[in-house]
C-alpha positions as CSV (number, residue, x, y, z in Angstrom):
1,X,0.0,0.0,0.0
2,X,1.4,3.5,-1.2
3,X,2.7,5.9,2.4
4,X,-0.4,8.6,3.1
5,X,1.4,11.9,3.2
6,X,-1.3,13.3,5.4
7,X,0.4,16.1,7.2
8,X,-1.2,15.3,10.6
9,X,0.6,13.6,13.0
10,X,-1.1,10.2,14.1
11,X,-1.1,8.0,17.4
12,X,-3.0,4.7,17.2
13,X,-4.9,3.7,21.0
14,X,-5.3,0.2,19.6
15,X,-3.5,-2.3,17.9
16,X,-2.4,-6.0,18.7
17,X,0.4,-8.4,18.4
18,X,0.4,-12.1,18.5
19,X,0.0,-13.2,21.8
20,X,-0.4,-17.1,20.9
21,X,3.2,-17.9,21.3
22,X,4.0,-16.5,17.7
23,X,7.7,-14.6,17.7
24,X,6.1,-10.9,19.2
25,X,9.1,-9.6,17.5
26,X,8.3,-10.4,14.0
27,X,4.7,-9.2,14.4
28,X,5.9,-5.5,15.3
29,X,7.9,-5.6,12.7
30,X,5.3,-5.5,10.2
31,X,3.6,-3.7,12.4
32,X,5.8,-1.1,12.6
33,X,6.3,-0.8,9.1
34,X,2.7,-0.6,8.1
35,X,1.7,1.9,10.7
36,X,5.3,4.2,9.0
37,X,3.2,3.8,5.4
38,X,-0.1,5.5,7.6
39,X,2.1,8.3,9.3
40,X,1.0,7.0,12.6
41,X,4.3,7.9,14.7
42,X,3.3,5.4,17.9
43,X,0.6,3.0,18.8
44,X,-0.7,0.9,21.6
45,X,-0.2,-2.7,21.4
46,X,-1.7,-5.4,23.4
47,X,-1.2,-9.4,22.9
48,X,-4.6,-10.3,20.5
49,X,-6.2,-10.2,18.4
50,X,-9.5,-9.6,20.6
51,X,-11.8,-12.0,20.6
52,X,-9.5,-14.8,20.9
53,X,-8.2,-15.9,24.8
54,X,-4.4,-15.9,25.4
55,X,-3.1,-19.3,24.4
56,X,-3.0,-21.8,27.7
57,X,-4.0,-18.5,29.7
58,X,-0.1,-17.8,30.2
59,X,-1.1,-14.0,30.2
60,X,2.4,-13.3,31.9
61,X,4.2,-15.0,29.1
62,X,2.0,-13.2,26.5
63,X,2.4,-9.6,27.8
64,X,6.1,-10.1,28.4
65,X,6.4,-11.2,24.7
66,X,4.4,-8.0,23.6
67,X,6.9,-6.1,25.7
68,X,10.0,-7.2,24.2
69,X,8.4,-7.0,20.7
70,X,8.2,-3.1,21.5
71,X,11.7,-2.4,22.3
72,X,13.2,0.5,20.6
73,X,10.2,0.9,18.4
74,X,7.2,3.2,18.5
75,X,5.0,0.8,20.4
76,X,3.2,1.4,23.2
77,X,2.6,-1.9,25.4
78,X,-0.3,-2.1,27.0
79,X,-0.5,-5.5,29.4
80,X,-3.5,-8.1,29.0
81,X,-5.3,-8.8,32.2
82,X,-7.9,-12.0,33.1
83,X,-10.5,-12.6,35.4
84,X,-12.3,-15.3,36.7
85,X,-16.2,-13.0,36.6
86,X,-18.5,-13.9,34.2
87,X,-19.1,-10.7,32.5
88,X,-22.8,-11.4,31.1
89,X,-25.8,-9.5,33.2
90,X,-27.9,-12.5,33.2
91,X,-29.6,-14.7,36.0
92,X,-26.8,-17.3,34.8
93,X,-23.9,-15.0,35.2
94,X,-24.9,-13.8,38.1
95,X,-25.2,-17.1,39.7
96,X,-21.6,-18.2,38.7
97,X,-20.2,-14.9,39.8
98,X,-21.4,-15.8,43.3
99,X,-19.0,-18.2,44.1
100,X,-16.3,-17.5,41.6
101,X,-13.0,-16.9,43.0
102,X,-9.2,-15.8,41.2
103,X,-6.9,-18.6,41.2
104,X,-3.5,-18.8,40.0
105,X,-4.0,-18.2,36.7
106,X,-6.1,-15.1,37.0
107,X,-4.5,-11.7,37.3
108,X,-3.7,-10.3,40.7
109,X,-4.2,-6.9,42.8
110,X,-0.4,-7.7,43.1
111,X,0.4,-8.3,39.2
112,X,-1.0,-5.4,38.1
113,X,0.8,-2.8,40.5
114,X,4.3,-5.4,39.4
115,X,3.0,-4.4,35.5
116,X,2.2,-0.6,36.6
117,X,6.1,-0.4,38.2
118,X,7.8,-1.9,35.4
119,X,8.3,1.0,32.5
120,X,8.0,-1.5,29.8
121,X,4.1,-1.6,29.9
122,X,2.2,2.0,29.9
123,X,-1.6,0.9,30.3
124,X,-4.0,-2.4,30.3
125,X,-6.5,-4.2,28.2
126,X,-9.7,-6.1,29.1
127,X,-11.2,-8.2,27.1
128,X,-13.8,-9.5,29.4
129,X,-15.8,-11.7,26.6
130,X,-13.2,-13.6,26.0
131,X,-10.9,-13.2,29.4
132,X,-13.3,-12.8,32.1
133,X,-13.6,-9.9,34.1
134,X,-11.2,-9.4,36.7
135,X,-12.3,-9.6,40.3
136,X,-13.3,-5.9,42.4
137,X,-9.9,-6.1,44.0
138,X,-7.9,-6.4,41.0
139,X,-10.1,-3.8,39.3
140,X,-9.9,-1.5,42.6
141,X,-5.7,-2.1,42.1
142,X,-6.0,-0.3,38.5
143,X,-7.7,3.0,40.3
144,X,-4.6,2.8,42.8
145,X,-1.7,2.3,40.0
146,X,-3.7,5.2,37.4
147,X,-3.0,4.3,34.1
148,X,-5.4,3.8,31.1
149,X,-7.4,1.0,30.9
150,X,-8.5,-0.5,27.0
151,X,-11.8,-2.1,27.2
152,X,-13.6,-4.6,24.4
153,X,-17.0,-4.5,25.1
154,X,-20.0,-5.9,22.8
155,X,-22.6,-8.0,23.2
156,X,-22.3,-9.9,26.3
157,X,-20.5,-6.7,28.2
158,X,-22.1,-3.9,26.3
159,X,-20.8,0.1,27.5
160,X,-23.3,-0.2,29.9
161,X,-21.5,-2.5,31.7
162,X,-18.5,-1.1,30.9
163,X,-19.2,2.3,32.8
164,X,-20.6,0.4,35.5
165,X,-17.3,-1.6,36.4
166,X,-14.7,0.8,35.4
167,X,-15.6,4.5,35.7
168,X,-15.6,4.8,39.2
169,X,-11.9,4.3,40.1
170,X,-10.4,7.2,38.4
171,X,-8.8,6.0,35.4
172,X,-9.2,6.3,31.9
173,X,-11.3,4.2,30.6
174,X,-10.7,3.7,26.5
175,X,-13.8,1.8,24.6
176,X,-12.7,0.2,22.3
177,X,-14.5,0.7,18.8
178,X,-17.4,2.5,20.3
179,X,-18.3,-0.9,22.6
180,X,-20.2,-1.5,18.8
181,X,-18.3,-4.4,17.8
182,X,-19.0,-6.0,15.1
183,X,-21.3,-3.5,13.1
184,X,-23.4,-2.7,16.3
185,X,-24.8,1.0,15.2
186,X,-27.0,1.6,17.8
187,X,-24.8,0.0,20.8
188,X,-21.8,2.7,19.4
189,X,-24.4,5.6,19.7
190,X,-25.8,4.1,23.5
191,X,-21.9,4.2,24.4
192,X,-21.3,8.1,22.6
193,X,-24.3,9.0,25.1
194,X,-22.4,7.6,27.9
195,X,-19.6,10.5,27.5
196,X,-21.8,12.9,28.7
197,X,-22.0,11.2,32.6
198,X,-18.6,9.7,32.6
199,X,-15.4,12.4,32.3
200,X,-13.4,9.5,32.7
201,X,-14.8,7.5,29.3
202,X,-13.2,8.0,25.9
203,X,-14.1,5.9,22.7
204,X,-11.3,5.2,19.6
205,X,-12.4,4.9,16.4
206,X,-11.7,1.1,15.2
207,X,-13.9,-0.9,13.6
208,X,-16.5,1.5,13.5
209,X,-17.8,2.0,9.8
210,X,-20.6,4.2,10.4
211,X,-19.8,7.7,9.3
212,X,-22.3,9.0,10.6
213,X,-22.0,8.0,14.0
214,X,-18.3,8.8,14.4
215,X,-19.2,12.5,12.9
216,X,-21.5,13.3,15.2
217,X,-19.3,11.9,18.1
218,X,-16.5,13.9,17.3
219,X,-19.0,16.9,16.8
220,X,-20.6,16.4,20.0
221,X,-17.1,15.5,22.0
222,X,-14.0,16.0,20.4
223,X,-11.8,15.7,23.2
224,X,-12.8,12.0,24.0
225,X,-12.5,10.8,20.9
226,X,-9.5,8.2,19.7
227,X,-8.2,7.3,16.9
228,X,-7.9,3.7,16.4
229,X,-7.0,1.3,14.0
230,X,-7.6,-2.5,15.3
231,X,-4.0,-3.0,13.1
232,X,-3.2,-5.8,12.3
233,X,-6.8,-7.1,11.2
234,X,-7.1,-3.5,9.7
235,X,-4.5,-2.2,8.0
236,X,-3.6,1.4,9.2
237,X,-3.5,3.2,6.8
238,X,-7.2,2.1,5.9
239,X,-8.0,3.5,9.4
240,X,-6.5,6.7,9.0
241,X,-8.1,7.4,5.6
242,X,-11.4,7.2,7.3
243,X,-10.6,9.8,9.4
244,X,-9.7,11.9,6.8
245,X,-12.4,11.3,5.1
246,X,-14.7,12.7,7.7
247,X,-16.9,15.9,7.8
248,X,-15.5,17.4,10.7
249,X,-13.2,20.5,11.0
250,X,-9.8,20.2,10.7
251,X,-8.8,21.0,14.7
252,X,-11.2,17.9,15.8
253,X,-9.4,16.1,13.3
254,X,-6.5,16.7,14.9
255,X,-7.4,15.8,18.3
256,X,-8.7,12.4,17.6
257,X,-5.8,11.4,15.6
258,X,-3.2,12.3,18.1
259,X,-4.0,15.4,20.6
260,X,-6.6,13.1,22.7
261,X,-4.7,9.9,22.6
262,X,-1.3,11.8,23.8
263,X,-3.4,13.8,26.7
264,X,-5.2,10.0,27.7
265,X,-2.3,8.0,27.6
266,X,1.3,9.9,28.4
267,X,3.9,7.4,26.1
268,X,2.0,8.4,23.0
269,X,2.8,12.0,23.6
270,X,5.4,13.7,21.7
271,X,8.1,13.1,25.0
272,X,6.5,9.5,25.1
Protein backbone atom coordinates (compact mmCIF):
# COMPACT_ATOMS: atom_id res chain seq x y z
CA UNK A 1 0.00 0.00 0.00
CA UNK A 2 1.41 3.48 -1.18
CA UNK A 3 2.75 5.92 2.40
CA UNK A 4 -0.41 8.64 3.13
CA UNK A 5 1.40 11.88 3.16
CA UNK A 6 -1.34 13.28 5.38
CA UNK A 7 0.44 16.07 7.16
CA UNK A 8 -1.19 15.32 10.63
CA UNK A 9 0.60 13.58 12.98
CA UNK A 10 -1.14 10.17 14.13
CA UNK A 11 -1.10 8.03 17.40
CA UNK A 12 -3.02 4.71 17.24
CA UNK A 13 -4.94 3.74 20.99
CA UNK A 14 -5.28 0.19 19.57
CA UNK A 15 -3.48 -2.26 17.91
CA UNK A 16 -2.35 -6.00 18.73
CA UNK A 17 0.40 -8.38 18.37
CA UNK A 18 0.36 -12.07 18.53
CA UNK A 19 0.03 -13.19 21.75
CA UNK A 20 -0.35 -17.11 20.94
CA UNK A 21 3.22 -17.93 21.31
CA UNK A 22 3.96 -16.54 17.73
CA UNK A 23 7.67 -14.58 17.74
CA UNK A 24 6.08 -10.95 19.17
CA UNK A 25 9.10 -9.56 17.54
CA UNK A 26 8.33 -10.36 13.98
CA UNK A 27 4.68 -9.23 14.39
CA UNK A 28 5.88 -5.48 15.33
CA UNK A 29 7.90 -5.60 12.65
CA UNK A 30 5.33 -5.52 10.18
CA UNK A 31 3.64 -3.69 12.37
CA UNK A 32 5.84 -1.09 12.58
CA UNK A 33 6.29 -0.84 9.11
CA UNK A 34 2.68 -0.61 8.08
CA UNK A 35 1.74 1.92 10.70
CA UNK A 36 5.27 4.19 9.02
CA UNK A 37 3.18 3.80 5.40
CA UNK A 38 -0.11 5.50 7.60
CA UNK A 39 2.08 8.29 9.30
CA UNK A 40 1.04 6.97 12.64
CA UNK A 41 4.33 7.90 14.68
CA UNK A 42 3.32 5.40 17.95
CA UNK A 43 0.65 2.98 18.83
CA UNK A 44 -0.70 0.92 21.58
CA UNK A 45 -0.15 -2.72 21.42
CA UNK A 46 -1.72 -5.38 23.38
CA UNK A 47 -1.15 -9.42 22.91
CA UNK A 48 -4.58 -10.27 20.53
CA UNK A 49 -6.18 -10.23 18.39
CA UNK A 50 -9.52 -9.59 20.57
CA UNK A 51 -11.76 -11.97 20.55
CA UNK A 52 -9.49 -14.76 20.91
CA UNK A 53 -8.15 -15.94 24.80
CA UNK A 54 -4.37 -15.86 25.36
CA UNK A 55 -3.14 -19.30 24.43
CA UNK A 56 -3.02 -21.81 27.72
CA UNK A 57 -4.01 -18.55 29.68
CA UNK A 58 -0.06 -17.77 30.24
CA UNK A 59 -1.07 -13.98 30.24
CA UNK A 60 2.42 -13.27 31.90
CA UNK A 61 4.25 -15.00 29.07
CA UNK A 62 1.99 -13.18 26.49
CA UNK A 63 2.43 -9.57 27.80
CA UNK A 64 6.15 -10.07 28.37
CA UNK A 65 6.40 -11.16 24.69
CA UNK A 66 4.39 -7.99 23.59
CA UNK A 67 6.89 -6.09 25.67
CA UNK A 68 9.99 -7.15 24.18
CA UNK A 69 8.41 -7.00 20.74
CA UNK A 70 8.16 -3.12 21.51
CA UNK A 71 11.74 -2.35 22.33
CA UNK A 72 13.19 0.47 20.59
CA UNK A 73 10.18 0.92 18.36
CA UNK A 74 7.18 3.18 18.54
CA UNK A 75 5.05 0.79 20.38
CA UNK A 76 3.24 1.41 23.19
CA UNK A 77 2.64 -1.85 25.43
CA UNK A 78 -0.29 -2.14 27.00
CA UNK A 79 -0.50 -5.54 29.40
CA UNK A 80 -3.47 -8.10 28.95
CA UNK A 81 -5.29 -8.80 32.24
CA UNK A 82 -7.91 -12.02 33.11
CA UNK A 83 -10.51 -12.63 35.37
CA UNK A 84 -12.34 -15.32 36.72
CA UNK A 85 -16.22 -13.01 36.56
CA UNK A 86 -18.52 -13.88 34.20
CA UNK A 87 -19.14 -10.66 32.53
CA UNK A 88 -22.83 -11.36 31.08
CA UNK A 89 -25.75 -9.52 33.22
CA UNK A 90 -27.86 -12.47 33.23
CA UNK A 91 -29.64 -14.72 36.01
CA UNK A 92 -26.78 -17.34 34.83
CA UNK A 93 -23.85 -15.01 35.18
CA UNK A 94 -24.86 -13.75 38.12
CA UNK A 95 -25.20 -17.12 39.69
CA UNK A 96 -21.57 -18.18 38.70
CA UNK A 97 -20.23 -14.93 39.84
CA UNK A 98 -21.42 -15.79 43.28
CA UNK A 99 -19.04 -18.22 44.09
CA UNK A 100 -16.32 -17.51 41.63
CA UNK A 101 -13.00 -16.94 43.00
CA UNK A 102 -9.25 -15.77 41.16
CA UNK A 103 -6.90 -18.58 41.16
CA UNK A 104 -3.47 -18.81 40.04
CA UNK A 105 -4.04 -18.17 36.69
CA UNK A 106 -6.13 -15.08 37.03
CA UNK A 107 -4.51 -11.70 37.34
CA UNK A 108 -3.73 -10.32 40.74
CA UNK A 109 -4.18 -6.89 42.75
CA UNK A 110 -0.37 -7.73 43.06
CA UNK A 111 0.41 -8.27 39.21
CA UNK A 112 -1.04 -5.38 38.10
CA UNK A 113 0.79 -2.79 40.54
CA UNK A 114 4.27 -5.42 39.35
CA UNK A 115 3.04 -4.39 35.46
CA UNK A 116 2.23 -0.60 36.56
CA UNK A 117 6.09 -0.44 38.16
CA UNK A 118 7.81 -1.94 35.40
CA UNK A 119 8.31 0.98 32.46
CA UNK A 120 8.05 -1.51 29.80
CA UNK A 121 4.11 -1.64 29.91
CA UNK A 122 2.18 2.00 29.87
CA UNK A 123 -1.65 0.89 30.33
CA UNK A 124 -4.02 -2.39 30.25
CA UNK A 125 -6.48 -4.18 28.18
CA UNK A 126 -9.75 -6.14 29.07
CA UNK A 127 -11.25 -8.19 27.09
CA UNK A 128 -13.80 -9.47 29.37
CA UNK A 129 -15.80 -11.75 26.64
CA UNK A 130 -13.23 -13.62 25.97
CA UNK A 131 -10.86 -13.20 29.44
CA UNK A 132 -13.33 -12.80 32.11
CA UNK A 133 -13.62 -9.86 34.14
CA UNK A 134 -11.22 -9.36 36.68
CA UNK A 135 -12.35 -9.55 40.29
CA UNK A 136 -13.33 -5.92 42.39
CA UNK A 137 -9.95 -6.15 44.01
CA UNK A 138 -7.85 -6.39 40.98
CA UNK A 139 -10.12 -3.85 39.29
CA UNK A 140 -9.87 -1.49 42.57
CA UNK A 141 -5.75 -2.10 42.10
CA UNK A 142 -6.02 -0.29 38.55
CA UNK A 143 -7.68 3.03 40.28
CA UNK A 144 -4.56 2.84 42.84
CA UNK A 145 -1.74 2.29 40.04
CA UNK A 146 -3.71 5.21 37.39
CA UNK A 147 -3.04 4.29 34.08
CA UNK A 148 -5.39 3.78 31.15
CA UNK A 149 -7.39 0.97 30.86
CA UNK A 150 -8.49 -0.55 26.96
CA UNK A 151 -11.80 -2.11 27.21
CA UNK A 152 -13.58 -4.65 24.42
CA UNK A 153 -16.95 -4.50 25.11
CA UNK A 154 -20.00 -5.86 22.80
CA UNK A 155 -22.65 -8.00 23.22
CA UNK A 156 -22.25 -9.91 26.25
CA UNK A 157 -20.48 -6.74 28.22
CA UNK A 158 -22.09 -3.87 26.33
CA UNK A 159 -20.77 0.10 27.45
CA UNK A 160 -23.31 -0.21 29.92
CA UNK A 161 -21.54 -2.50 31.68
CA UNK A 162 -18.52 -1.09 30.93
CA UNK A 163 -19.20 2.31 32.85
CA UNK A 164 -20.64 0.44 35.50
CA UNK A 165 -17.31 -1.61 36.42
CA UNK A 166 -14.65 0.76 35.43
CA UNK A 167 -15.64 4.48 35.65
CA UNK A 168 -15.61 4.81 39.16
CA UNK A 169 -11.90 4.30 40.09
CA UNK A 170 -10.43 7.24 38.41
CA UNK A 171 -8.82 6.03 35.42
CA UNK A 172 -9.20 6.32 31.92
CA UNK A 173 -11.31 4.18 30.56
CA UNK A 174 -10.66 3.71 26.53
CA UNK A 175 -13.75 1.79 24.63
CA UNK A 176 -12.70 0.19 22.28
CA UNK A 177 -14.48 0.68 18.82
CA UNK A 178 -17.39 2.45 20.26
CA UNK A 179 -18.34 -0.86 22.58
CA UNK A 180 -20.18 -1.51 18.85
CA UNK A 181 -18.35 -4.45 17.78
CA UNK A 182 -18.97 -5.99 15.09
CA UNK A 183 -21.25 -3.47 13.05
CA UNK A 184 -23.44 -2.68 16.33
CA UNK A 185 -24.75 1.02 15.16
CA UNK A 186 -27.03 1.57 17.80
CA UNK A 187 -24.80 -0.04 20.76
CA UNK A 188 -21.83 2.65 19.36
CA UNK A 189 -24.43 5.60 19.66
CA UNK A 190 -25.75 4.08 23.51
CA UNK A 191 -21.87 4.24 24.40
CA UNK A 192 -21.28 8.14 22.63
CA UNK A 193 -24.32 9.04 25.07
CA UNK A 194 -22.38 7.60 27.91
CA UNK A 195 -19.62 10.50 27.47
CA UNK A 196 -21.82 12.88 28.68
CA UNK A 197 -22.02 11.16 32.64
CA UNK A 198 -18.61 9.75 32.55
CA UNK A 199 -15.37 12.40 32.29
CA UNK A 200 -13.39 9.53 32.66
CA UNK A 201 -14.84 7.53 29.29
CA UNK A 202 -13.15 8.04 25.91
CA UNK A 203 -14.06 5.90 22.65
CA UNK A 204 -11.35 5.20 19.62
CA UNK A 205 -12.45 4.90 16.42
CA UNK A 206 -11.67 1.10 15.20
CA UNK A 207 -13.89 -0.91 13.58
CA UNK A 208 -16.46 1.53 13.55
CA UNK A 209 -17.85 2.00 9.84
CA UNK A 210 -20.61 4.18 10.43
CA UNK A 211 -19.77 7.67 9.27
CA UNK A 212 -22.34 9.04 10.60
CA UNK A 213 -22.05 8.01 13.98
CA UNK A 214 -18.30 8.80 14.37
CA UNK A 215 -19.15 12.47 12.86
CA UNK A 216 -21.50 13.31 15.24
CA UNK A 217 -19.29 11.86 18.13
CA UNK A 218 -16.45 13.91 17.32
CA UNK A 219 -18.95 16.91 16.79
CA UNK A 220 -20.63 16.42 20.03
CA UNK A 221 -17.11 15.49 21.97
CA UNK A 222 -14.03 15.98 20.43
CA UNK A 223 -11.83 15.73 23.21
CA UNK A 224 -12.80 12.02 24.00
CA UNK A 225 -12.53 10.83 20.90
CA UNK A 226 -9.52 8.18 19.66
CA UNK A 227 -8.16 7.28 16.88
CA UNK A 228 -7.94 3.70 16.41
CA UNK A 229 -6.98 1.31 14.00
CA UNK A 230 -7.60 -2.49 15.25
CA UNK A 231 -3.99 -2.99 13.07
CA UNK A 232 -3.23 -5.83 12.27
CA UNK A 233 -6.77 -7.07 11.17
CA UNK A 234 -7.10 -3.52 9.69
CA UNK A 235 -4.50 -2.15 8.01
CA UNK A 236 -3.59 1.42 9.24
CA UNK A 237 -3.55 3.24 6.77
CA UNK A 238 -7.15 2.09 5.87
CA UNK A 239 -7.99 3.50 9.43
CA UNK A 240 -6.51 6.72 9.05
CA UNK A 241 -8.11 7.44 5.62
CA UNK A 242 -11.36 7.18 7.29
CA UNK A 243 -10.63 9.79 9.43
CA UNK A 244 -9.72 11.88 6.75
CA UNK A 245 -12.44 11.32 5.05
CA UNK A 246 -14.71 12.71 7.73
CA UNK A 247 -16.86 15.89 7.75
CA UNK A 248 -15.54 17.44 10.65
CA UNK A 249 -13.16 20.49 11.01
CA UNK A 250 -9.78 20.21 10.68
CA UNK A 251 -8.82 21.02 14.66
CA UNK A 252 -11.24 17.93 15.76
CA UNK A 253 -9.38 16.15 13.27
CA UNK A 254 -6.48 16.74 14.86
CA UNK A 255 -7.43 15.76 18.28
CA UNK A 256 -8.70 12.40 17.56
CA UNK A 257 -5.79 11.40 15.58
CA UNK A 258 -3.25 12.33 18.09
CA UNK A 259 -4.04 15.37 20.61
CA UNK A 260 -6.62 13.10 22.66
CA UNK A 261 -4.67 9.87 22.62
CA UNK A 262 -1.31 11.77 23.83
CA UNK A 263 -3.41 13.83 26.73
CA UNK A 264 -5.24 10.00 27.69
CA UNK A 265 -2.33 7.96 27.57
CA UNK A 266 1.30 9.91 28.37
CA UNK A 267 3.93 7.44 26.13
CA UNK A 268 1.98 8.41 22.97
CA UNK A 269 2.84 12.03 23.57
CA UNK A 270 5.42 13.68 21.69
CA UNK A 271 8.06 13.09 24.96
CA UNK A 272 6.52 9.51 25.12
Amino acid sequence: MLELNHGFRVADANAWLPGDGSPAEEGAESLEREMHQAGVVRAVVYPGPHGEAVAGDDYLRANNAIARGTVERPLIAFARLNGPRDPGDGAASHLRNLTARRDEDHTSPGEVEQYAYDDRFHGFMLDPTSDGLPDAATLDALGTVDLPVLVHAGEVFPPESVTEALTDRGVPVILAHFGGYPLDSERMERAVDLLAAHDDLYLDTSAVRDRAVLEDAIREHPDRILFGSGAPTVHPSVGVMEVLTLDVPEDEMRRVLWKNAARVVDALGPEG
